[in-house]
C-alpha positions as CSV (number, residue, x, y, z in Angstrom):
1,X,-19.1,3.3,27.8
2,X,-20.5,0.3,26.9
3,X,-22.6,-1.5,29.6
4,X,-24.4,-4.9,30.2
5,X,-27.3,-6.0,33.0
6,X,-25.4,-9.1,34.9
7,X,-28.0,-10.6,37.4
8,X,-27.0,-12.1,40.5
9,X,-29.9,-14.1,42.3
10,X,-32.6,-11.1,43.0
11,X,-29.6,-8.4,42.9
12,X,-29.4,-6.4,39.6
13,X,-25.6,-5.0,39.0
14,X,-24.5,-2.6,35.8
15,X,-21.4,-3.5,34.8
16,X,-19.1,-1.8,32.8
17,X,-16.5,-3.1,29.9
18,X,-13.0,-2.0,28.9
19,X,-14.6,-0.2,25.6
20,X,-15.7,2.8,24.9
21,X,-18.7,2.6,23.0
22,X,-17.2,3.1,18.8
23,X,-13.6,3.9,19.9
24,X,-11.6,0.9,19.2
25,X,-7.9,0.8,20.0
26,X,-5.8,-2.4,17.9
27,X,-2.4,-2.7,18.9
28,X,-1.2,-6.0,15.7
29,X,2.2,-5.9,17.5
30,X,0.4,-6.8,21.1
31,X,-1.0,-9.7,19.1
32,X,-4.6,-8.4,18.8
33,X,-6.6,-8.7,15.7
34,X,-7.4,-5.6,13.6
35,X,-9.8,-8.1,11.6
36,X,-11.9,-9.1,14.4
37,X,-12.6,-5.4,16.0
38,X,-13.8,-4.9,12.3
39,X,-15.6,-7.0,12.1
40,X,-17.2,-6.2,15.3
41,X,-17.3,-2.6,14.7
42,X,-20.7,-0.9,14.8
43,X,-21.6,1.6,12.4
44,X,-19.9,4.6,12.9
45,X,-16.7,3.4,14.6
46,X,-13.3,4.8,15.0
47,X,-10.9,2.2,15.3
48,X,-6.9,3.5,16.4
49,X,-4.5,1.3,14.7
50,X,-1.0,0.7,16.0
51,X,2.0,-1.3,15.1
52,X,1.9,-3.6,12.0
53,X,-0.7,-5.7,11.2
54,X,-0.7,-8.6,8.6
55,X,-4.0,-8.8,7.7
56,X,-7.0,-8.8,4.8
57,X,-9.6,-6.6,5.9
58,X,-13.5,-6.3,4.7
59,X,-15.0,-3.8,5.6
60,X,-19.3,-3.8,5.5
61,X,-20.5,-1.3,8.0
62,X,-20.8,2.3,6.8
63,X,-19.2,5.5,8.4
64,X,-16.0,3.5,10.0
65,X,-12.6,4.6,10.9
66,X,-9.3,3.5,10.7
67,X,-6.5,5.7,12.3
68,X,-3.0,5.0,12.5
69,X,-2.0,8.3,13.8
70,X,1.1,8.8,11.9
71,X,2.3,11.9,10.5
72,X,5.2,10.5,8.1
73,X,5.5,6.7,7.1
74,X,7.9,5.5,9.7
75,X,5.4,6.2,12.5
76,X,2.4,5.1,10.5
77,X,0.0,1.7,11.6
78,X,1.4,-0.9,8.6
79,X,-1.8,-3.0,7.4
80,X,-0.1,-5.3,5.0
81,X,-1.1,-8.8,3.0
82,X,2.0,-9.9,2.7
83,X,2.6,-13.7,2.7
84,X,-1.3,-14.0,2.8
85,X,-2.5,-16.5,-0.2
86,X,-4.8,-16.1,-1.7
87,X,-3.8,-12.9,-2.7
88,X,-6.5,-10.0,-1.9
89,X,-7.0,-6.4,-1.8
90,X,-5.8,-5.4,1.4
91,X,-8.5,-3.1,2.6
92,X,-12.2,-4.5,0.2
93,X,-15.0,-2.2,0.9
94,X,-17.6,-2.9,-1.4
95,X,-20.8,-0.4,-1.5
96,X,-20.3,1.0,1.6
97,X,-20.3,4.8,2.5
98,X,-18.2,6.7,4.9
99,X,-15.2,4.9,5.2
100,X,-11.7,6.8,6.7
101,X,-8.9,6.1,6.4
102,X,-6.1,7.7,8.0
103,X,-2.4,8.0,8.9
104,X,-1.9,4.3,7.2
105,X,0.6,2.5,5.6
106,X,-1.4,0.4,3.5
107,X,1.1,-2.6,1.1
108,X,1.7,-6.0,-0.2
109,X,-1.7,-7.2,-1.4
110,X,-3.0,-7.9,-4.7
111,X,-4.8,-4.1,-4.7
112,X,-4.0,-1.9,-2.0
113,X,-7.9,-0.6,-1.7
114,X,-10.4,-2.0,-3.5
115,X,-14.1,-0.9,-3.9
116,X,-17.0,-0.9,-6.2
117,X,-20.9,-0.7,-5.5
118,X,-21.3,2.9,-5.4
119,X,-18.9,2.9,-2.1
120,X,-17.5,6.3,-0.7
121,X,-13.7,6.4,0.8
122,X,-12.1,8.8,2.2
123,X,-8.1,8.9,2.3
124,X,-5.5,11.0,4.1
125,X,-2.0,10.8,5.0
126,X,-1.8,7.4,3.5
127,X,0.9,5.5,1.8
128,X,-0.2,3.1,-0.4
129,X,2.2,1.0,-1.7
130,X,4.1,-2.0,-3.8
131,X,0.9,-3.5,-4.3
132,X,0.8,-6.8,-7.2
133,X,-1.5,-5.3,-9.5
134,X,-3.3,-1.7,-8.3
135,X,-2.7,0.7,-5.3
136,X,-6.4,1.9,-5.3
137,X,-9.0,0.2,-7.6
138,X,-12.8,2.1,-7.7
139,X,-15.7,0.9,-10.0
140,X,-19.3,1.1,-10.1
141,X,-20.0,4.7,-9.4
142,X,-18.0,4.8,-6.2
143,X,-16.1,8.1,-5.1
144,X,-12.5,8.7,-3.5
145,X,-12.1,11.6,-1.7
146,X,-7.8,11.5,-1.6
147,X,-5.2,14.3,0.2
148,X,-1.6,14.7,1.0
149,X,-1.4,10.9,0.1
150,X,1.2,8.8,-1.8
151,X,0.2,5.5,-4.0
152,X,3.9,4.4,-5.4
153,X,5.6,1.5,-6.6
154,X,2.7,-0.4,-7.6
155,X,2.8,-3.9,-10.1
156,X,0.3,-2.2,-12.8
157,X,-1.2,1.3,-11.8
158,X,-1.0,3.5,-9.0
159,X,-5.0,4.5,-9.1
160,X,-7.4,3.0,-11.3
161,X,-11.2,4.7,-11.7
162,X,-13.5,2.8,-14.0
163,X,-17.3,2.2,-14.4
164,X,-18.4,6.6,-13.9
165,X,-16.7,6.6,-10.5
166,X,-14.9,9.7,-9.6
167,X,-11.9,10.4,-7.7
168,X,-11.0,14.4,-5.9
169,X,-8.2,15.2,-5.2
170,X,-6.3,17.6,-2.9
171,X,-3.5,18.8,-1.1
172,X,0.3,16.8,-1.6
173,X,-0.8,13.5,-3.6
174,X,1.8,11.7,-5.4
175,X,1.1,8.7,-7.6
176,X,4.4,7.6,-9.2
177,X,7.2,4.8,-9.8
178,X,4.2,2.6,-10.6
179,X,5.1,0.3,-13.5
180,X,2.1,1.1,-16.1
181,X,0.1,4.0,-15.0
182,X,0.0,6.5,-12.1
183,X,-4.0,7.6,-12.9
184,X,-5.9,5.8,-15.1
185,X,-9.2,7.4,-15.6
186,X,-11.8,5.4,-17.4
187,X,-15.3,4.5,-18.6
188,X,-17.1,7.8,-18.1
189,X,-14.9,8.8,-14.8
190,X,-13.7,11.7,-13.7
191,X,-10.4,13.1,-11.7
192,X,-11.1,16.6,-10.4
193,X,-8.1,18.4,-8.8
194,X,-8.0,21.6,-6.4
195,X,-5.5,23.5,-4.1
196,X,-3.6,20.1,-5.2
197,X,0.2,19.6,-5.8
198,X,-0.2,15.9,-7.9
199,X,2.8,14.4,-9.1
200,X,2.4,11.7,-11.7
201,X,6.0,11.1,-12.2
202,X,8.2,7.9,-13.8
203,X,5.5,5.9,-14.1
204,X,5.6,3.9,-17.9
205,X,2.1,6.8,-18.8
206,X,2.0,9.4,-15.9
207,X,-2.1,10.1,-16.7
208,X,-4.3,8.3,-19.1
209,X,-7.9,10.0,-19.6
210,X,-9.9,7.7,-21.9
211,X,-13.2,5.8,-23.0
212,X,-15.6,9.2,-22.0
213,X,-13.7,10.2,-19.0
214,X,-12.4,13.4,-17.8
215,X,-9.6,15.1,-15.9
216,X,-10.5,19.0,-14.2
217,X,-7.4,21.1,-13.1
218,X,-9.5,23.4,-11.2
219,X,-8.4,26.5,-9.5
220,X,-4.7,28.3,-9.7
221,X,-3.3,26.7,-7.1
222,X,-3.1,23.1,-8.4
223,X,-0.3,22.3,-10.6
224,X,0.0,18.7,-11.5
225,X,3.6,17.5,-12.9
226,X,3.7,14.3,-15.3
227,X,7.5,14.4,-15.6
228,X,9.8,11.8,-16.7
229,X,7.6,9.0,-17.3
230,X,9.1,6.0,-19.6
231,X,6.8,6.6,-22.5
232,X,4.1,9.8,-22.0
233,X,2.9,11.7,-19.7
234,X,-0.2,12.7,-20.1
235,X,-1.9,10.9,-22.7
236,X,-6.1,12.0,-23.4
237,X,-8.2,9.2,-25.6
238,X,-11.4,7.9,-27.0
239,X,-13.5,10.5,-26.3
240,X,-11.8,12.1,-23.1
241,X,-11.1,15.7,-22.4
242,X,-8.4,17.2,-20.1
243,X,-9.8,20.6,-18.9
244,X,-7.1,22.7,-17.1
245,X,-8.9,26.0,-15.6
246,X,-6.6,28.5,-13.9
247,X,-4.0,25.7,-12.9
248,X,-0.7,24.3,-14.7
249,X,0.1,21.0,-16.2
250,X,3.6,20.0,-16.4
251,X,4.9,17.1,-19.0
252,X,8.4,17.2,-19.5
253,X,11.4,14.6,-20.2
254,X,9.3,12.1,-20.6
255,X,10.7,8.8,-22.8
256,X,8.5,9.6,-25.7
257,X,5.7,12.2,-25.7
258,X,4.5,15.0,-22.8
259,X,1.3,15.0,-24.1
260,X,-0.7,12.6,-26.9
261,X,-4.0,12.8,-27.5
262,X,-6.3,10.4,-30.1
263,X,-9.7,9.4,-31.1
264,X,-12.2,12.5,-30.7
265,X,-10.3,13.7,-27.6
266,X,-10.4,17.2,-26.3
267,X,-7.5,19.4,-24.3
268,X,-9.2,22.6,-22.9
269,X,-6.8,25.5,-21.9
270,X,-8.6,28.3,-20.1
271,X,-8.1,31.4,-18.1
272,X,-4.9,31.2,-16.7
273,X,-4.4,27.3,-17.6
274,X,-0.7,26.4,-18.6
275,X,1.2,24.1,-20.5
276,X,4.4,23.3,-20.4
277,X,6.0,19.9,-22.3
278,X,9.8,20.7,-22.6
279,X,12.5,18.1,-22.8
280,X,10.5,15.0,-24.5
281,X,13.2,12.5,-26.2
282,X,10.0,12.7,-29.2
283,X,6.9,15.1,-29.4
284,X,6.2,17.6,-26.9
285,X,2.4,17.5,-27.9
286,X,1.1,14.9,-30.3
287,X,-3.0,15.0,-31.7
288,X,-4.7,12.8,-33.4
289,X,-8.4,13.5,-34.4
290,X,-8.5,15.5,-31.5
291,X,-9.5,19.5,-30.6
292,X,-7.2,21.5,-28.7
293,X,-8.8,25.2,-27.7
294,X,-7.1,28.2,-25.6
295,X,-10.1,30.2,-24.3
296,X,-10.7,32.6,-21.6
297,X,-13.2,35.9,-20.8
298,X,-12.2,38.9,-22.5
299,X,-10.3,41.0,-19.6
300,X,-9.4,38.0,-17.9
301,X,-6.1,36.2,-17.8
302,X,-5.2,34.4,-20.5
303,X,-4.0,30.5,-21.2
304,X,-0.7,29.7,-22.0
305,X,1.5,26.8,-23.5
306,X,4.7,26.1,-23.7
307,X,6.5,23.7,-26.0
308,X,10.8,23.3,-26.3
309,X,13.7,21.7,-26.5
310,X,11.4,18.4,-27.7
311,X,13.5,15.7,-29.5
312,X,11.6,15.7,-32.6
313,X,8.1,18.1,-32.8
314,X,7.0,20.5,-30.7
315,X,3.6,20.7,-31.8
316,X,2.1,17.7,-34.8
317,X,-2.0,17.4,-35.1
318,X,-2.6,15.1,-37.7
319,X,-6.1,13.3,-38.6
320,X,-8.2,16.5,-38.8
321,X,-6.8,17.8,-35.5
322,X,-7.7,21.0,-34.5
323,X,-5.7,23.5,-32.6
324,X,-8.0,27.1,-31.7
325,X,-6.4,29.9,-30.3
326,X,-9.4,32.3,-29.5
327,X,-7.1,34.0,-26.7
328,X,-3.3,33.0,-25.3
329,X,0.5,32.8,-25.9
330,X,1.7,29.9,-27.5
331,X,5.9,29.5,-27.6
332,X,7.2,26.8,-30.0
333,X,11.1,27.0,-29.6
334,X,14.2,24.9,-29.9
335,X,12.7,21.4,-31.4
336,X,14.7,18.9,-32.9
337,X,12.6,19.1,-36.3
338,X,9.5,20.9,-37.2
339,X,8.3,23.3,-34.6
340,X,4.2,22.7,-35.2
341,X,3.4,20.4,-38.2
342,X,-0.6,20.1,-39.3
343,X,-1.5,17.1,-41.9
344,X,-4.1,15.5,-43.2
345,X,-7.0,17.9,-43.1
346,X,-5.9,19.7,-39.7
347,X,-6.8,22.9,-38.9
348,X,-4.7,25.5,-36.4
349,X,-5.8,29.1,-36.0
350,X,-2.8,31.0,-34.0
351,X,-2.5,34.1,-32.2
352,X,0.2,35.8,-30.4
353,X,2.4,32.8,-31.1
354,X,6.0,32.1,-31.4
355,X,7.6,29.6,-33.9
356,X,11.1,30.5,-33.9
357,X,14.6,28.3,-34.0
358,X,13.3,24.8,-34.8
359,X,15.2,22.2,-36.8
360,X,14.8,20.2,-39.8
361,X,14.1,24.0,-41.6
362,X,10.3,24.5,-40.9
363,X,9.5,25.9,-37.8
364,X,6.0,25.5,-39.2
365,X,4.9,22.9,-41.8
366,X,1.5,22.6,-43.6
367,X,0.7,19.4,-45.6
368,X,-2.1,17.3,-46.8
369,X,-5.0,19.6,-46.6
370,X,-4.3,21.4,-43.5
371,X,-5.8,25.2,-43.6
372,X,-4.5,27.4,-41.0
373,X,-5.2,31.1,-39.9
374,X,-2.1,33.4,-38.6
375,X,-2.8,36.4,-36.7
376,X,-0.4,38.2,-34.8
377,X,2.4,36.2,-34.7
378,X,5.9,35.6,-34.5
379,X,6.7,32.7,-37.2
380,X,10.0,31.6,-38.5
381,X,10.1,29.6,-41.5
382,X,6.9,28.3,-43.2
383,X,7.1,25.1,-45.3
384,X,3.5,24.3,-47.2
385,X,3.2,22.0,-50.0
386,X,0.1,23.0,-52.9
387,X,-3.0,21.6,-50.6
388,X,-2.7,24.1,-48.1
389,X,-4.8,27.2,-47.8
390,X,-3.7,30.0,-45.2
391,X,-4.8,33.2,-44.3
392,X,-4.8,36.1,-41.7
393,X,-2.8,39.2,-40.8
394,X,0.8,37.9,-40.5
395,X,3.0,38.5,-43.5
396,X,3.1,34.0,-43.9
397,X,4.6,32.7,-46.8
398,X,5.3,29.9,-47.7
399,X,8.1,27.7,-49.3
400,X,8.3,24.5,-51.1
401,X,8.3,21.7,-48.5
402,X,11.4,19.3,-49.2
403,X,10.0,16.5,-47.4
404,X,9.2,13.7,-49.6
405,X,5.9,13.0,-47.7
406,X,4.3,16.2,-48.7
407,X,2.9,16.7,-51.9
408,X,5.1,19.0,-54.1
């Protein structure tokens, strides 16, 4: 309890108050002021939320508290800015560590959460949403710790990291219906995700890795779906790797691509890692100067990737792309043109591959330089044009490419 000396004459009482000592209780629809018992909060505080309260909130003292003890968003505490001008984030929490936030609805400002300054934030059962610009924005080295959460229907992206901040995530997160990008991962950031179902989903990009940044599927039980997005799902560039250990990326019937990757980018497929872009109205998987490599232990499971019934490629690594099989199944199936197609100084080594029942007449095409290595394998039709060199164990040959951009 919280207790104060009142003196009366020579008489000393104790008194007590009506507060427990860092246990807060804000009931917005009673008219009280989830503002002021923040910004009266000591260090440390739990604060329970109730009912809906339209407020900005900045939040300065470290290892606070807010609970709106909902289970499902009907029941949840509401902290909204809507109708508040200037516009601000919601919830700002600028270098500060330990901050919880649970069982919230948290809307209707110009970022949902905001926080830079090497802060630490902690999120759970929170729905984030229709926010003007970002759900959740964190720069400066600060880290979000996020689980079974949603961050939807946001004016730009659902959660930005910038600035080598790094977000983990776990358990039933869903970051979609956002109008750019459900993730965006940037300037040396990383999202790590374990014992994580992550849906990324009909956003306009469900994932965007770039500028040094990486994304870590971790263990076997996450599997993160990037699924009908307006233009790609997963997209990986300058310089940022998507590592996918033991887990499974979906990234299918998306508007354009399931997966694109560009300017010295790196997909690594390990272990039991999977793949799967099926459905794409263009490419199912599209490289640019970019390394894509299937690895695992010898013994141990082994990667997979799966790529069909794409509009246009399955497969296309242009710009000195290189696609490495050391270990894995790769199926290429039922594309609206060329199943894989390497140009322009690309290099592909397959094993235990499929090609089969692709369009346009090549289920694999070689042009411009590209060298591949064929062990293994299960390949339909071949096109090449003179520049290409290929070797390995499969019986490979190749015909005259009737494209008229490949070199006769």
């Amino acid at each position: 309890m919280i207790k104060k000396l009142v003196v009366f004459g020579v008489f000393t009482v104790l008194a007590t108050s009506q507060v427990i000592a860092n246990e807060i209780a804000v009931n917005c629809d009673a008219g009280e002021s989830l503002s002021s018992a923040v910004a009266d909060a000591q260090e440390g505080a739990s604060i329970s939320v109730s009912g809906t309260c339209n407020e900005l909130l900045v939040i300065t003292q470290d290892n606070i508290t807010l609970d709106g003890a909902g289970t499902d968003a009907v029941n949840r505490a509401t902290i909204t800015g809507q109708g508040l001008f200037p516009p601000a984030s919601v919830i700002t929490a600028n270098g500060i560590r330990g901050l919880h936030l649970k069982g919230l609805n948290i809307e209707r400002g110009l970022h949902g959460i905001s926080a830079k300054g090497a802060a630490s934030i902690n999120v759970e059962n929170v729905s984030i949403r229709q926010n003007i610009v970002m759900g959740v924005l964190m720069s400066e080295k600060s880290l979000l710790v996020i689980k079974d959460s949603r961050v939807l229907s946001n004016g730009v992206t659902g959660l930005e990291i910038d600035g080598n901040s790094a977000v983990s995530a776990t358990g039933h997160v869903n970051v979609s219906d956002n109008n750019v990008f459900g993730f965006d991962i940037l300037g040396n950031s990383s999202l790590t995700m374990s014992d994580a179902d992550i849906k990324a989903n009909r956003n306009t990009i469900g994932i965007q890795i770039g500028i040094g940044s990486s994304a870590f599927i971790k263990d076997a039980n996450t599997t993160v779906e990037t699924n009908e997005n307006h233009s790609i799902g997963t997209t990986i560039v300058s310089g940022g790797t998507l590592f996918i250990f033991e887990g499974s990326l979906m990234a299918n019937n998306n508007g354009l691509r399931g997966i694109s990757a560009f300017t010295n980018s790196n997909i690594d497929l390990d272990r039991s890692g999977s793949i799967t872009a099926i459905g794409n109205a263009e490419d199912g998987i599209s490289l640019e100067d970019t390394i894509v490599n299937m690895f695992t232990m010898a013994g141990a499971a082994e990667p997979r990737l799966d790529v069909r019934d794409n509009g246009r490629y399955g497969v296309v690594a242009l710009l000195n792309s290189r696609f490495d099989m050391s270990f894995g199944e790769l199926t290429v199936m039922n594309n609206g043109e060329a199943g894989f197609w390497a140009d322009n100084g690309s290099a592909i080594r397959l094993l235990n591959a499929t090609i089969k029942n692709n369009g346009d007449g090549s289920d694999l095409r070689l042009t411009f330089g590209a060298r591949a290595e064929i062990n293994a394998s299960d390949i339909g039709t071949v096109r090449c044009d003179k520049t290409v060199l290929v070797r390995g164990d499969s019986d490979v040959k190749c015909k005259k490419s009737k494209h008229h951009d490949d070199d006769d």
